[in-house]
Structure formats: C-alpha cells, structure tokens
C-alpha positions in Angstrom: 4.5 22.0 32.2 3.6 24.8 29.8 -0.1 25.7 29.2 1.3 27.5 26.0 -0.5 25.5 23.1 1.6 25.9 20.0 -0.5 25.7 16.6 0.1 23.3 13.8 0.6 24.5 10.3 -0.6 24.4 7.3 -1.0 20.8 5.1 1.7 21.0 2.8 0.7 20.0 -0.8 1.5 16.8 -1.7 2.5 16.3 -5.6 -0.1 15.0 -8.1 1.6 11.0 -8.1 1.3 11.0 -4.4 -2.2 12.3 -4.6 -3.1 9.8 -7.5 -1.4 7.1 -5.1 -3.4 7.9 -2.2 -6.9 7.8 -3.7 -6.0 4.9 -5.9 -5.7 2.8 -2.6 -8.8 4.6 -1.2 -10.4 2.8 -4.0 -9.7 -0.9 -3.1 -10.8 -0.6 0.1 -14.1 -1.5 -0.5 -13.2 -3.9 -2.5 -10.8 -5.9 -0.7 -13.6 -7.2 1.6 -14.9 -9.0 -1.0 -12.0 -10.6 -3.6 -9.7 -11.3 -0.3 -10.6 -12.7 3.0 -7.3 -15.0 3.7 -4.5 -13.2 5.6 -1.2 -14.3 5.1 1.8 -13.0 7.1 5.6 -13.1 5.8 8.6 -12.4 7.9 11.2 -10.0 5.7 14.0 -8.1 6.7 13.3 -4.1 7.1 15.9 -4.2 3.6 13.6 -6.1 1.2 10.3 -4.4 2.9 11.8 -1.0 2.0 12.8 -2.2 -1.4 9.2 -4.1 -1.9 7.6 -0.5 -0.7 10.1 1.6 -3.1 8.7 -0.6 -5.9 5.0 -0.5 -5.5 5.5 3.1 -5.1 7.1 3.3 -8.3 4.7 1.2 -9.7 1.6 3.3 -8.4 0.3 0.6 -6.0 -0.6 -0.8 -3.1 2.5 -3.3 -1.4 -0.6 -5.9 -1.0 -1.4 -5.7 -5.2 2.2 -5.8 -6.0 2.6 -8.9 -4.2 -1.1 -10.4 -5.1 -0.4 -9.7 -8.8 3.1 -11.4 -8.3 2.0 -14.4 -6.6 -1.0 -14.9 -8.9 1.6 -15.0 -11.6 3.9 -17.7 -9.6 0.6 -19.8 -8.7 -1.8 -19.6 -11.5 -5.1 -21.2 -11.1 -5.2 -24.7 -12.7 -8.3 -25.5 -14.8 -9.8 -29.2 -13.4 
C-alpha cells in the first residue's frame, strides 16, 4: 500500500435552489419529532422512487411532505 495521502478538494458550490432545498429540510427536523411519531414503510420499485424523488425536488420538498401532504389529501380527517 501507498502512504501517499492524496488531498480532497475544494466544496463545489451548490446553486441557490439546492441550497434553499437543503436548509428547508434542515428546518423540519425539529419538528418532525413532534407532528409525526408513526413510521410507515412502502415497498416501490427504484422507477416510481426516482420519479417520487424527481417530484419533490421539483416541488422544493422533502419526499416524506410530498407524500404526507398527499395522503392527508386522500384521507382527510373526519369531524365526529
């Protein structure tokens, strides 16, 4: 083996969206805790999770609000 340590570069710059994306999730993290404590796990193929992570991308989310927003609107809550 080499001893030769090779050094890492610069941090490229990111653009502003993906900045904007970044701290926007930072932001519901402390949050989360407290509005959502069931975990639910789906089985998809890697084709609809890479279209579901193209959207909420696009969308300037999170994946997990995309799909709480959507299922929220498929399961309203029913006044007793």
């Amino acid at each position: 083996m080499s001893a030769k340590r090779v050094g890492i570069g610069a941090r490229p710059m990111a653009d502003a969206q993906a900045r904007a994306w970044i701290r926007q999730a930072s932001g519901q993290l402390t949050a989360k805790g407290s509005l959502y404590t069931a975990r639910l796990t789906l089985d998809v193929t890697p084709g609809l999770r890479a279209r579901i992570k193209v959207a909420a991308f696009q969308q300037g989310i999170t994946v997990a609000q995309m799909l709480r927003d959507l299922l929220e609107a498929s399961f309203p809550e029913r006044e007793a």
